[in-house]
N, C-alpha and C positions, 0 to 999 in steps of 0.2 A: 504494500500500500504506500501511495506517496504522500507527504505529509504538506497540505495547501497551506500553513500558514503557522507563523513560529511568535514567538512574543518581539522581533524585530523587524516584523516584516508584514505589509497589510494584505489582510486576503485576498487572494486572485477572482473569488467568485463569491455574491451572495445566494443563497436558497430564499425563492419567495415562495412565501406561502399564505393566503388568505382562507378564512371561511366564507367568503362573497362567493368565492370558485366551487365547483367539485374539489375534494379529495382526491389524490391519483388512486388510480384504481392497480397499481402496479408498484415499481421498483423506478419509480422517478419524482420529481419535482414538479411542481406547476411550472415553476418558472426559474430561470439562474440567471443572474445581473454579474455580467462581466465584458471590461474591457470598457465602458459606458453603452452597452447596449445590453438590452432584455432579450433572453428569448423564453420563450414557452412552447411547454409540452403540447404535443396535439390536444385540442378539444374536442370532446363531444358532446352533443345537447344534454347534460345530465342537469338537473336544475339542480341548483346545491341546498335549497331548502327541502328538498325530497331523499336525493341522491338517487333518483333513475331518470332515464328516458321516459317525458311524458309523450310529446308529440311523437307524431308517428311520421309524419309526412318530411320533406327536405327543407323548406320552408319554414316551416316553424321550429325545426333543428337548427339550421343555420343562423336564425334568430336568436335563439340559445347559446350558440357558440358563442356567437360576437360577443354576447353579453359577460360571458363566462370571461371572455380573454381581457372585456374592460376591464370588470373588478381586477383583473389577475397585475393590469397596467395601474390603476386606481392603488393596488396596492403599495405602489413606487410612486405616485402622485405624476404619471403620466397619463395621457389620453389618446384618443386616437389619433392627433395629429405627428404623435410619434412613433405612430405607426409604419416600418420603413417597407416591407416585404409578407406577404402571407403565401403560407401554400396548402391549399385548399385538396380533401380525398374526398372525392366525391365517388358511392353504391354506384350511381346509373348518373353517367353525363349526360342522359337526358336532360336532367334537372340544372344543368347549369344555366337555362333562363330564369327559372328563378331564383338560383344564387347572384345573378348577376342584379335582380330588382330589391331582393333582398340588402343587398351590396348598396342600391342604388339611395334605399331609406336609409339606410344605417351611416351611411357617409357623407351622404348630400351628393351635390353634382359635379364635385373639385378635389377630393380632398380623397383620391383613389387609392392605394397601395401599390406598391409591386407586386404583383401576383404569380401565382402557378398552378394549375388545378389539372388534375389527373384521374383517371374513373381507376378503383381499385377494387379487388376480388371480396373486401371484406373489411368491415373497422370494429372499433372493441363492443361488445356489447350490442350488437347490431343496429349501431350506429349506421344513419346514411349520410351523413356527412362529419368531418374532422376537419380541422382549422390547426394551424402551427404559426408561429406569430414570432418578428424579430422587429424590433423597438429602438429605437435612440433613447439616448437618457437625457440629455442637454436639449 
């Protein structure tokens, strides 16, 4: 094991963690601050006052997500406009018109990400949509 941080030296990464967010349902982190930028685990629609997938649909998952990834920014006192790149797994890229509208509410009409979005075999929990998020800190 390497050892990240000694009593002379400050640490290379913090761990975020919020209750605003889900819980990982795994062996990771919401989120790690290093280097002056955020990144977060993939998201999926789990509401964190439940801790399941209520919606069923893509739409009202990806709604979920976004939400999931402000608190997880909110938790660092950023917001979406430090928002620098997302990369979006989307069950059936059918549905990428409406992550695109979805996208369209959540941001306004200027204020878009870098994106990447990719149709995958499968997400945790039968998830139809996941979200992964990298942030500036400044």
């Amino acid at each position: 094991m390497s050892k990240e941080n000694s009593s002379s030296t400050k640490p290379i990464r913090e761990l975020i963690q919020t209750k605003n967010a889900p819980s990982a349902v795994g062996t990771y982190s919401q989120a790690v601050s290093a280097g002056g930028f955020l990144y977060t685990s993939g998201q999926v629609g789990i509401n964190p006052a439940s801790g399941i997938i209520e919606a069923t649909d893509t739409r009202s998952q990806c709604v979920q997500v976004l939400k999931n990834i402000l608190a997880i920014l909110d938790a660092k006192n950023l917001s979406l406009v430090n928002i620098i790149k997302l990369t979006v797994y989307l069950k059936d890229l059918n549905d990428f018109a409406d992550l695109n509208e979805v996208f369209k509410e959540f941001f306004g009409d200027t204020n878009f990400p870098a994106r990447s979005t990719v149709e995958v075999a499968g997400l945790p929990l039968g998830a139809r949509v996941e979200i992964d998020c990298i942030a500036i800190e400044s």
